[in-house]
Rosetta silent file (secondary structure, phi, psi, omega in degrees, C-alpha in Angstrom):
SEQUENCE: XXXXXXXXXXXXXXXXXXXXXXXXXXXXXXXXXXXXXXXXXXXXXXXXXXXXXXXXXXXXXXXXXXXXXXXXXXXXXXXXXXXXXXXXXXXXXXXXXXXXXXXXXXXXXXXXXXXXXXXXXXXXXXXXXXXXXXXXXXXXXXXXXXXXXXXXXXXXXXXXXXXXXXXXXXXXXXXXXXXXXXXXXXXXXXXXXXXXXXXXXXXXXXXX
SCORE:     score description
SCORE:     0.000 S_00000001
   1 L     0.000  -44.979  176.078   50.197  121.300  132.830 S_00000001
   2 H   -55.280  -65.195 -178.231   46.302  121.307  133.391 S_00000001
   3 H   -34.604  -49.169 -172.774   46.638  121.746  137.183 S_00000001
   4 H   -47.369  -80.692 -155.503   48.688  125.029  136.224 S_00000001
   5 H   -43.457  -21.885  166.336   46.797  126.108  133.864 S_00000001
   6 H   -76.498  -62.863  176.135   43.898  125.590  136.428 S_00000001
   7 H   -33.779  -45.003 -166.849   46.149  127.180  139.091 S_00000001
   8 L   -80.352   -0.530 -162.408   46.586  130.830  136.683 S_00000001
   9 L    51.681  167.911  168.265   42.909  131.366  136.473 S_00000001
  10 L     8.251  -61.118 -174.415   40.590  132.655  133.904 S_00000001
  11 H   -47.883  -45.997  162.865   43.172  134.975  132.425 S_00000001
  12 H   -66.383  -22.293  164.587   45.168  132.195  130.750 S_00000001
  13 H   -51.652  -69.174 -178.745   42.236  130.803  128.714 S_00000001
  14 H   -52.203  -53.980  165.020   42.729  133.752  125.823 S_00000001
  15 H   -46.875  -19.684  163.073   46.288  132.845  126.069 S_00000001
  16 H   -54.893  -56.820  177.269   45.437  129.338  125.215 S_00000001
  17 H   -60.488  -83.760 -171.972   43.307  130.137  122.794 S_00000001
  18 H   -65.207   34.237 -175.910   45.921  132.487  120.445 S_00000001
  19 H  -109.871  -59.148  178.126   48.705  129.934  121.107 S_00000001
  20 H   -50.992  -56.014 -178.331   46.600  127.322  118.861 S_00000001
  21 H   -25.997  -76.434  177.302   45.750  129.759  116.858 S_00000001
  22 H   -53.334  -37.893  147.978   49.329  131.063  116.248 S_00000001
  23 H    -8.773  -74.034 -177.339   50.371  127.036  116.104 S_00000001
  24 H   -76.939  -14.855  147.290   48.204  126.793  113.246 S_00000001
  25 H   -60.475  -21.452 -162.601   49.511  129.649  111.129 S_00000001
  26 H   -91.206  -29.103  176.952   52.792  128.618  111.502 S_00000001
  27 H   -83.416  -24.421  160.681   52.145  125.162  110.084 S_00000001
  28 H   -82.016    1.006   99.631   50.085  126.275  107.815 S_00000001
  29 H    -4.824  -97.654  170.926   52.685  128.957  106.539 S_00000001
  30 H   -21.496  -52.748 -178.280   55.121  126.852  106.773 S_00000001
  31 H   -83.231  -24.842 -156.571   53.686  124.208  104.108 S_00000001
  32 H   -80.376   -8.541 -154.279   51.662  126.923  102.086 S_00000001
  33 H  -113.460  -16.896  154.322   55.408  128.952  101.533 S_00000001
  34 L   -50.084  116.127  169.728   57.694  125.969  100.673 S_00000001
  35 H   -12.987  -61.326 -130.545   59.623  126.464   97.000 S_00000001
  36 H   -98.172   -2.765 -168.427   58.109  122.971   95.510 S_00000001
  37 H   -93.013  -37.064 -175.175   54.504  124.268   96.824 S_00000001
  38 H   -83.829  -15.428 -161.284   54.893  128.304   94.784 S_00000001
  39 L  -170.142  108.131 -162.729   56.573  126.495   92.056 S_00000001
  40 L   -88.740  178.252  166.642   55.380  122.798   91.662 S_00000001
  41 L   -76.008  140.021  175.164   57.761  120.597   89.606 S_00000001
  42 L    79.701    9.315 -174.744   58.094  121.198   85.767 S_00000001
  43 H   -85.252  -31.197 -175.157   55.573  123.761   86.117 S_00000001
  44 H   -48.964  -25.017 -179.140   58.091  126.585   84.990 S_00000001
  45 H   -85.974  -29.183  158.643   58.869  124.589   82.179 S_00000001
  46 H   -26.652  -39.259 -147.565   54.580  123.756   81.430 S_00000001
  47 H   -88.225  -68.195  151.762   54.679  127.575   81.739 S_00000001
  48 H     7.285  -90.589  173.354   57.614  128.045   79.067 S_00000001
  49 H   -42.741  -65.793  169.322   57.054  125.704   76.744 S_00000001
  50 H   -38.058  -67.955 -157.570   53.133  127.381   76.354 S_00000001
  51 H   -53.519  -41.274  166.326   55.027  130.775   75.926 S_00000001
  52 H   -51.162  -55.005 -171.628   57.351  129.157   72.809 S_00000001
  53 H   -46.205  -47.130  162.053   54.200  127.993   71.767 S_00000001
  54 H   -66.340  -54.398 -161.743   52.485  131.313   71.649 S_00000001
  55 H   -60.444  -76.765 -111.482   56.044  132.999   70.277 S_00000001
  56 L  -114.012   25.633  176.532   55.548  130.956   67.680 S_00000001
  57 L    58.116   24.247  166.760   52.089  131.707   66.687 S_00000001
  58 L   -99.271  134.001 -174.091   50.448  127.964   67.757 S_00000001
  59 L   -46.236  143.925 -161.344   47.292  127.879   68.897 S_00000001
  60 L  -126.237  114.381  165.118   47.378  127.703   72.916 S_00000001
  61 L   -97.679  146.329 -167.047   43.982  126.950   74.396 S_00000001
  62 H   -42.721  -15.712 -162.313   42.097  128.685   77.283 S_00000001
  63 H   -81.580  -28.653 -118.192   42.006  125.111   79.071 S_00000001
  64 H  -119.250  -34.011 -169.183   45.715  124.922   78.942 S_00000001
  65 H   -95.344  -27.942 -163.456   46.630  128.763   80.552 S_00000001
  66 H   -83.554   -9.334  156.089   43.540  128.132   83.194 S_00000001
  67 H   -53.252  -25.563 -158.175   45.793  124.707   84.156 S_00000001
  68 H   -76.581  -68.269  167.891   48.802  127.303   84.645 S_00000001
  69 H    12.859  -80.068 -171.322   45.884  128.961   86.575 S_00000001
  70 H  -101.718   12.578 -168.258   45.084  126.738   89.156 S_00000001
  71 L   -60.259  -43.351 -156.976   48.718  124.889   88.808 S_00000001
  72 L  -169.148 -160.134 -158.545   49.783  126.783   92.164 S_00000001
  73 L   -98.582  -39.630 -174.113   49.968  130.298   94.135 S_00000001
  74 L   -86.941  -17.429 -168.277   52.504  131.893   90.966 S_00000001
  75 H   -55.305  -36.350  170.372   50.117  130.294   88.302 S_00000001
  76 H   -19.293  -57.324 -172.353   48.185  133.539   88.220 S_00000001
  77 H   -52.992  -61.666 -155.984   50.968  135.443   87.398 S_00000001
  78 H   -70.745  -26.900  164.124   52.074  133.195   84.522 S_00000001
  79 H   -80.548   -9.833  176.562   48.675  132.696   83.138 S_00000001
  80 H  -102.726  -20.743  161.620   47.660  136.577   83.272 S_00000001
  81 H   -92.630  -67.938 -165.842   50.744  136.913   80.609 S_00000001
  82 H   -10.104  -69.677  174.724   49.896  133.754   78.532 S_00000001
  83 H   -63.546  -11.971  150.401   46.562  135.209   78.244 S_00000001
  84 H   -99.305   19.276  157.459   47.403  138.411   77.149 S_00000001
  85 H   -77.909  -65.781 -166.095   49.717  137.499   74.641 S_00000001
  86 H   -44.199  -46.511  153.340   47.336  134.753   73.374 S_00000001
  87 L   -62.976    6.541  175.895   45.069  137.245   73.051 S_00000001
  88 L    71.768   32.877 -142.063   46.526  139.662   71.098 S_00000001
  89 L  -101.309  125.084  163.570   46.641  142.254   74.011 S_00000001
  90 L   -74.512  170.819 -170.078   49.930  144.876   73.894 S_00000001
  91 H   -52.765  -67.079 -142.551   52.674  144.664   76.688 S_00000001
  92 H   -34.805  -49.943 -157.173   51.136  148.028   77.718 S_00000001
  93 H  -110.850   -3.774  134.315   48.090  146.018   78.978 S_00000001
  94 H   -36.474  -48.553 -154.096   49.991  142.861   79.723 S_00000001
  95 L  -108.400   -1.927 -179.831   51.543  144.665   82.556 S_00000001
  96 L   -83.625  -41.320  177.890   48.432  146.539   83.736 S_00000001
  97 H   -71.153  -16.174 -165.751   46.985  143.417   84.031 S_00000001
  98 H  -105.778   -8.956  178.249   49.623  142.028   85.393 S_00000001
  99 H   -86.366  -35.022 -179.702   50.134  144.202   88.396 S_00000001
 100 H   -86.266  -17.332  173.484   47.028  143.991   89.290 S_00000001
 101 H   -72.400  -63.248 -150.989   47.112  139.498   89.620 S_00000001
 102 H   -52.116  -62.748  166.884   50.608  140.450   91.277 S_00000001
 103 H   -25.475  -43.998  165.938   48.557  142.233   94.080 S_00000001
 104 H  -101.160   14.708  176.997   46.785  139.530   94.638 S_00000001
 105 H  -109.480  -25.469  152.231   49.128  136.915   94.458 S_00000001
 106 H   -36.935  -91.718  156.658   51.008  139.276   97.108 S_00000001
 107 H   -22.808  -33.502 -179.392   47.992  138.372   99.715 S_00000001
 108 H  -101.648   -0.744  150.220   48.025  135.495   99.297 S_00000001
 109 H   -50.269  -45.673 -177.003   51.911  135.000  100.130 S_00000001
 110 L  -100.732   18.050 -171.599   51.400  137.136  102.893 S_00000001
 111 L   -60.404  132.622  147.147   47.787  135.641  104.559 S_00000001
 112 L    77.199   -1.972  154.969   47.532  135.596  107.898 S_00000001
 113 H   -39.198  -70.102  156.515   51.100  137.063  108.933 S_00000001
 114 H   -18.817  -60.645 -166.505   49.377  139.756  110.350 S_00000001
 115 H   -68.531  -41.955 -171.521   47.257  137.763  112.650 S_00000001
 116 H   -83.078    3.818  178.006   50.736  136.017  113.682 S_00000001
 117 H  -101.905  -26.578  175.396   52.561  139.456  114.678 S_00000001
 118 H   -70.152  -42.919 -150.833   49.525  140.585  116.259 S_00000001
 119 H   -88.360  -22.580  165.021   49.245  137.741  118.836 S_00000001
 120 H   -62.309  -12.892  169.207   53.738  138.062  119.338 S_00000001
 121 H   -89.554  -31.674 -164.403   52.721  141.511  120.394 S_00000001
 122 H   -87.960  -20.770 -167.030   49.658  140.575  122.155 S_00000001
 123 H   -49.193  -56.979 -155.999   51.030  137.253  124.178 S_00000001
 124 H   -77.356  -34.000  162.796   53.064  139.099  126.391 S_00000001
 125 H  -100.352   26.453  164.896   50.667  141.679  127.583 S_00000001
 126 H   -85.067  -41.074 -153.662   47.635  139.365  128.182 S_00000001
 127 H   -89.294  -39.527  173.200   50.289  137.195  130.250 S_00000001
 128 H   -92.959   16.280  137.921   50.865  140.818  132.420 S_00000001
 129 H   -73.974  -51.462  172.276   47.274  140.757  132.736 S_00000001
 130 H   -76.768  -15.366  163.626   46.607  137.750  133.925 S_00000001
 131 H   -91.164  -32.380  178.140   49.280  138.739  136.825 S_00000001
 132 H   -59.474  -61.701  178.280   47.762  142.001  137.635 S_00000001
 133 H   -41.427  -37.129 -179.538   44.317  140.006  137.859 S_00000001
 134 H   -68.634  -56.158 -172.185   45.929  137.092  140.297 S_00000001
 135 H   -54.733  -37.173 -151.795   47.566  139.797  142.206 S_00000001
 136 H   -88.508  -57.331 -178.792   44.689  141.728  142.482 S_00000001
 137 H   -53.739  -61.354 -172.677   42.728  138.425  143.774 S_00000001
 138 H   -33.975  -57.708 -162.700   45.582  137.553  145.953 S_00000001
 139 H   -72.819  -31.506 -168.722   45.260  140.784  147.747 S_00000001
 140 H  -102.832   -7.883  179.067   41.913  141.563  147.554 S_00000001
 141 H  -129.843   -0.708  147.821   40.134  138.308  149.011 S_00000001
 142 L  -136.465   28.967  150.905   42.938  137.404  151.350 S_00000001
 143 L    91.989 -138.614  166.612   44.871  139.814  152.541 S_00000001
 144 L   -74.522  -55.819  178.314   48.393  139.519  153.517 S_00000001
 145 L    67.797 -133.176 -134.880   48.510  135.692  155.308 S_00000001
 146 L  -121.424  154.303 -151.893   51.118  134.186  155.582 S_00000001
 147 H   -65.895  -28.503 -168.784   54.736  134.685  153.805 S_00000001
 148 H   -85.112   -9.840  143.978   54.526  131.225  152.123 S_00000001
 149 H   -12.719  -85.130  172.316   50.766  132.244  151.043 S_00000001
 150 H   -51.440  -33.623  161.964   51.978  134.991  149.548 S_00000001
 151 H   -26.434  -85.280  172.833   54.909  133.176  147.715 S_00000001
 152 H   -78.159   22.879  175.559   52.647  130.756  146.273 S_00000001
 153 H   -84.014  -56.863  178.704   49.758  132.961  145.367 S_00000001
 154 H   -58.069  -18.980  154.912   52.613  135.004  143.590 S_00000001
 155 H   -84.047   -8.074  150.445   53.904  132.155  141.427 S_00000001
 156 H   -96.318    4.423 -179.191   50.761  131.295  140.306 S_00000001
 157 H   -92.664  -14.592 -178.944   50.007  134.773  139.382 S_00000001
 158 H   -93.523  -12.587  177.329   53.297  134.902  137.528 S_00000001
 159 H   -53.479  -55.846  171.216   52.474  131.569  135.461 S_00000001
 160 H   -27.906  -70.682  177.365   50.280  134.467  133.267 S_00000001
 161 H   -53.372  -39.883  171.772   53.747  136.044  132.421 S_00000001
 162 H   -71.210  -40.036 -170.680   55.709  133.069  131.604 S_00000001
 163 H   -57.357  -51.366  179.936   52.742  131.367  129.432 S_00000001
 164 H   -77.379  -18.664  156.570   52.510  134.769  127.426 S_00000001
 165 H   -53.236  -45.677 -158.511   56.665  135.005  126.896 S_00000001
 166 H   -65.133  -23.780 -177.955   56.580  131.015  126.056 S_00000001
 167 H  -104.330  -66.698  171.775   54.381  132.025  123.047 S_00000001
 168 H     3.597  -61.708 -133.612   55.418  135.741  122.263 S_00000001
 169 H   -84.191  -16.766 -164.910   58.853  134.580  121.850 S_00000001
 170 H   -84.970  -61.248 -151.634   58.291  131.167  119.088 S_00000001
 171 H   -76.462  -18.032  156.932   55.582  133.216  117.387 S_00000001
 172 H   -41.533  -45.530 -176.466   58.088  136.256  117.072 S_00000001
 173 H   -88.534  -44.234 -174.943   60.779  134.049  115.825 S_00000001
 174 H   -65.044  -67.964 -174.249   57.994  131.806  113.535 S_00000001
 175 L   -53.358  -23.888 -172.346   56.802  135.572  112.162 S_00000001
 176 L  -104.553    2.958 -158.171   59.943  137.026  111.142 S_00000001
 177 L  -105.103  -58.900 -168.636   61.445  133.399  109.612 S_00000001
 178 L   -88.508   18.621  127.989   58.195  133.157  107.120 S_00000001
 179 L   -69.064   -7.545  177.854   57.889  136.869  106.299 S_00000001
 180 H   -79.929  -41.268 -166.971   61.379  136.122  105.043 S_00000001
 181 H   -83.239   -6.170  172.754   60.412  132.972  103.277 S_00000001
 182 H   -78.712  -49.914  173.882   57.073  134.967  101.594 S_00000001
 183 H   -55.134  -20.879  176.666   59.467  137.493  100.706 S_00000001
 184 H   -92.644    5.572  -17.966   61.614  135.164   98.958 S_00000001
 185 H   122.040  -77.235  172.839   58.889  134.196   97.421 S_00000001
 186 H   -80.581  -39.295 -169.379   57.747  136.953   96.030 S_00000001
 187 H  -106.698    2.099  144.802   60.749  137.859   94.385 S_00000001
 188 H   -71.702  -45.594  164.020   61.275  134.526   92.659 S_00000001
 189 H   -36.016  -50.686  174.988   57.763  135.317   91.061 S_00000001
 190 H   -73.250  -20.487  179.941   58.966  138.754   89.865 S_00000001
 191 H   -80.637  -15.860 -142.021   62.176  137.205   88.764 S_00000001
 192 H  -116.305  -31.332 -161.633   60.399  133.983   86.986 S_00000001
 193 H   -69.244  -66.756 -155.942   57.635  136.849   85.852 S_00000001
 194 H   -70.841  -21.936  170.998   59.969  139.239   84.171 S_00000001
 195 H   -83.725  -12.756  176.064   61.780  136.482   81.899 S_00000001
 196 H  -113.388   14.757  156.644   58.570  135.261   80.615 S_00000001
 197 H   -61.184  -62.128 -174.734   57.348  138.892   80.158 S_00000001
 198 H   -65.586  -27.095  164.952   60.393  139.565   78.206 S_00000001
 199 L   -53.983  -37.079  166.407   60.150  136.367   76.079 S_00000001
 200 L   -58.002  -47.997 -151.016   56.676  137.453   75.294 S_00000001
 201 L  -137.672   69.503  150.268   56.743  140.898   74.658 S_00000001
 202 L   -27.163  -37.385 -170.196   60.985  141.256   73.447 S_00000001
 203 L  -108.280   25.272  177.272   60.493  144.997   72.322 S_00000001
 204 L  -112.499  165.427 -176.216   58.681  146.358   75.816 S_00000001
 205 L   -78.528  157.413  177.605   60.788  148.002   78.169 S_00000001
 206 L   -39.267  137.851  137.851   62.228  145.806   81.340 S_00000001
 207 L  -108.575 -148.190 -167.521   59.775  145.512   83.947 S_00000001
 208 L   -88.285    0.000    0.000   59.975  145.455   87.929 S_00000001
């Protein structure tokens, strides 16, 4: 693998480069987007339980919703209604408030997705870069020569193309499998959100 990778020239280094790169989103994806990671165990009932607690007009303390807080990637959510309940805050401004943690609990579902759709787009034409540049070499500092020359000048200039499909196609497959699993994600949070909205605040209208 080095000798290729020696063999493709220059050209293959940036492909190198956004292959770890894209590696290490996907494992880090991958761990940050697992169910037991967005939703740890017992915290839905931790979250609950507080909410009865509150229902029922017993004291709740700030230490207790900033656990729900830092419990996980959903605690936000569940701790920006605690705390306006606890507080004596109407739904009205429960849900203002609550739209706006949901934004950011959004980002952080979706980090770094971006970066891994960019380089499944980008893979494949750096790798028909790095063959116009070999070809370009080939041609330009030695001419025609000889047929089997040309062969293997053109199969190491073609290494470029395969190296950027071999990651284009995993990070392609890796990008569309965890935007599914963020998305899935996301809408257990609005589903786990809207039952302890409505437990809270019984007489507000349904939300989203």
């Amino acid at each position: 693998m080095y000798s290729i990778l020696l063999s493709a020239g220059w050209p293959i280094w940036p492909l190198l480069i956004i292959s770890i790169i894209g590696l290490a989103i996907i494992i880090e994806r991958a761990w940050y987007l697992r169910q037991i990671h967005v939703f740890p165990k017992n915290s839905l009932e931790t979250v609950f339980g507080l909410a009865n607690a509150i229902s029922k007009q017993k004291t709740v303390s700030e230490t207790e919703i900033s656990d729900i807080d830092q419990l996980s990637p959903a605690g936000s959510l569940f701790a920006c209604i605690l705390r306006e309940k606890a507080s004596g805050n109407s739904a009205d401004s429960a849900l203002e408030e609550l739209q706006a943690s949901a934004q950011s609990t959004w980002l952080k579902l979706e980090r770094y997705l971006g970066i891994l759709a960019t380089i499944a787009t980008a893979a494949p034409l750096l790798g028909l870069f790095g063959t116009v540049v070999g070809m370009i070499e080939i041609f330009g500092s030695q001419g025609i020569g000889s047929p089997q020359q040309l062969a293997h000048g053109i199969s190491i200039a073609l290494y470029n193309t395969a190296f950027g499909l071999l990651i284009a196609i995993p990070a392609l497959a890796a990008w569309r499998g965890l935007r599914a699993m963020a998305n899935q994600r996301q809408h257990e949070c609005e589903e786990f959100t809207r039952q302890l909205f409505k437990k809270l605040y019984p007489h507000s209208a349904d939300t989203k």
